[in-house]
N, C-alpha and C positions, 0 to 999 in steps of 0.2 A: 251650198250645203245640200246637194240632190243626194235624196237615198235615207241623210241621218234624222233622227229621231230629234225634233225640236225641244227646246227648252221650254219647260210651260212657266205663266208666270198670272198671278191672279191680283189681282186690283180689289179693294173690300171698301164698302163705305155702308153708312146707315140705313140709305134706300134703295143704292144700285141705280140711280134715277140721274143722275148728274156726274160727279167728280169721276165716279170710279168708271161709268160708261165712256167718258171722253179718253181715259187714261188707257185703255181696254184698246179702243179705235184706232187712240195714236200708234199704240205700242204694236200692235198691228200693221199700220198703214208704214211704219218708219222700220221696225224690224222683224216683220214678218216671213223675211229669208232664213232667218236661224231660229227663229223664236216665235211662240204660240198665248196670245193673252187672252185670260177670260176675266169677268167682273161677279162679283156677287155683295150682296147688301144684307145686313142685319133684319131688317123689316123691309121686302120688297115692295117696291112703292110703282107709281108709274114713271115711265120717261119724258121727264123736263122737255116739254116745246121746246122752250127759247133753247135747250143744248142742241136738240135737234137740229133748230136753225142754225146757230152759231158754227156747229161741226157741218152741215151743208153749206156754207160759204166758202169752208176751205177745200171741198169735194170728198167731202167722210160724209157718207148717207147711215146715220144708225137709226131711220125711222121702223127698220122693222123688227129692232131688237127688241127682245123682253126682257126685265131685271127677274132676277132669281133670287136665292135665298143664301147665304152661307152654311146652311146645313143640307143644301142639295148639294154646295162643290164641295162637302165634307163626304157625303154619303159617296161620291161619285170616286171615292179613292182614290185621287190622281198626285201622281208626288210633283211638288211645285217648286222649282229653282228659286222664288223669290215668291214673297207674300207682301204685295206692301199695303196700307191701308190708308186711305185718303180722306180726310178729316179734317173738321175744324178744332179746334181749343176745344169749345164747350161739349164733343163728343166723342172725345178724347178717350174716356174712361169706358166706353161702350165697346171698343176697339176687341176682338178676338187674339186670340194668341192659334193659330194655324198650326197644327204637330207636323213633326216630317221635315220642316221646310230647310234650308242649306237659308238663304237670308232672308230676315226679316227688316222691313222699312214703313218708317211713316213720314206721308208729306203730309203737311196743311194748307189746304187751299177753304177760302170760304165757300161754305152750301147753298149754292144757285137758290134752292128754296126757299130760305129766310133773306132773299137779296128783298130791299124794298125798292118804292120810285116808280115812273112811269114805266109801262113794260119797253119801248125805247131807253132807258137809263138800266132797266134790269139788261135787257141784250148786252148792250154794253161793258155793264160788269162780268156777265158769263163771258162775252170774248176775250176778258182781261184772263180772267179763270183759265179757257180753253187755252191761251197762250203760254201761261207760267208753267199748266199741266205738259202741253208740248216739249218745253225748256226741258224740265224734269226728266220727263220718257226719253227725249235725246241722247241726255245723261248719263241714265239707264243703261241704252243700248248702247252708247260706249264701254262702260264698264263692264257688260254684262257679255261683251264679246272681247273686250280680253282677257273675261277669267274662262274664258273658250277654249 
């Protein structure tokens, strides 16, 4: 797709710190020939070690990304092919409604940050996380390059 103007697609979660950075990476790392993803979070928080580690196992280095805010990827006017917002249950109701957007989608994955347990047994569950989030984005870039 040399020349055309990519598809942007934006990942939203509470902190920007975990679910919606992994999703960001993947979407990225898997369809980054036709399509453009950014992340942004309700209340900008820091970025999750253990995702850091978990996404350098599979060779996605996002140690020197920043989380943002969702009223800086508001301010930034960019119209979005897909908005989807990555969440659990209980922060469900926090979720933004994105103007402009052609789809909207929500997955739920649990929040790396309330995982308990040894920080061994947390990795763990973040790998499960990083893995379902992959499945998903896969998904995604199927669908999202045959409505291409």
């Amino acid at each position: 797709m040399t020349g055309a103007v990519k598809k942007k697609v934006l990942f939203i979660c509470v902190h920007n710190s975990a679910r919606s950075q992994m999703a960001e990476a993947w979407f990225n790392h898997l369809c980054g020939d036709e399509f453009e993803a950014e992340s942004a979070g309700l209340e900008p928080g820091v970025l999750n070690p253990l995702v850091v580690r978990a996404m350098g196992e599979v060779g996605i280095d996002i140690s020197r990304k920043t989380t943002r805010s969702v009223a800086d990827a508001l301010k930034a006017n960019k119209l979005f092919a897909y908005v989807i917002t990555v969440r659990d249950a209980a922060s469900a109701e926090q979720c933004p409604v994105f103007p402009g957007v052609t789809t909207r989608l929500r997955w739920e994955f649990p929040d790396p940050s309330a995982l308990e347990g040894t920080e061994t047994e947390k990795l763990g569950k973040v790998r499960e996380i990083r893995d379902s989030i992959k499945t998903q984005v896969e998904k995604l870039c199927e669908l999202a390059r045959l409505k291409t």
